[in-house]
N, C-alpha and C positions, 0 to 999 in steps of 0.2 A: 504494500500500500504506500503508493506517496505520499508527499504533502502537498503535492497538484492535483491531485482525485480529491484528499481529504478536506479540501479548501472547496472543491467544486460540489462534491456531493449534496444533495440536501441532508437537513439533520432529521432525525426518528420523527415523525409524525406528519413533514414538511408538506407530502406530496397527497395526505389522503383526501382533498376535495377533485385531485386529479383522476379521470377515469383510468381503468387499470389498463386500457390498452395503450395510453397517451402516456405512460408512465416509462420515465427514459431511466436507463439502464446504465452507472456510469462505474461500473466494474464488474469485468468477467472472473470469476476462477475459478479452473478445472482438474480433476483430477483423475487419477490413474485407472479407478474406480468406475469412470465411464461419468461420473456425476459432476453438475455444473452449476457454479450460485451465481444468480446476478443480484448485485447490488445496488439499489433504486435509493437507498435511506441508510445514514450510517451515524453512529455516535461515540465522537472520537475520546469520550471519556469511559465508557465500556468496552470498546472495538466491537461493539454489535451491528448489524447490518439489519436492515429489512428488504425484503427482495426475493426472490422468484429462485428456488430450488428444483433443479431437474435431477432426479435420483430414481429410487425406485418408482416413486410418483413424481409428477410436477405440481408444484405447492408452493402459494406465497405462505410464508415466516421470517423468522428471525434466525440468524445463525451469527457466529463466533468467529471475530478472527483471530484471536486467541487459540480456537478448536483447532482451525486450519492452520497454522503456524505450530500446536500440539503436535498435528502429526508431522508434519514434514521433520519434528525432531525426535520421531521415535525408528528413522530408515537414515541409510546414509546416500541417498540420493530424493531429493522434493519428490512425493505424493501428488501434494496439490499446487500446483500453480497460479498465478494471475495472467492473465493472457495480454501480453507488452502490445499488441496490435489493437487489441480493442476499442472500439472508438465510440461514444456515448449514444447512443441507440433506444428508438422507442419500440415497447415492449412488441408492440404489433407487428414490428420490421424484421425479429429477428431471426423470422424464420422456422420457428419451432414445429 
């Protein structure tokens, strides 16, 4: 996570009058696991995010980047990545 995302992102609750397909997406990150979080809302005093989980289901929630940062220090090669290409995208666009 940068400090250019973290600056950009809105904060937890910023975006809920926005419809959810209108809702832009201003971090990817994927994992080995096949599973992918986007990040729509973030609070850089928790490192929580809210945003759109593709896993075994796809599901908006909350997730951790504490969790993700967790694991990437239980292997000795990153699990989960942030996708460096990413460019900030509404939910509707990205194709799922």
């Amino acid at each position: 996570m940068t400090k250019e995302i973290e600056n950009r992102i809105p904060r937890l609750y910023e975006t809920e009058e926005i419809e959810t397909d209108e809702k832009v997406v201003q971090v990817k990150f994927f994992g080995a696991n096949g599973w992918t979080w986007y990040g729509v809302e973030y609070d850089p005093e928790d490192k929580l995010f809210f945003g759109l989980v593709d896993g075994f289901e796809r599901e908006w929630g909350y997730f951790s980047l504490n969790e993700l940062e967790e694991v990437n220090r239980q292997y000795p090669f990153p699990m989960i990545e942030r996708d460096l290409y990413f460019e900030p995208t509404k939910i509707k666009d990205l194709n799922l």
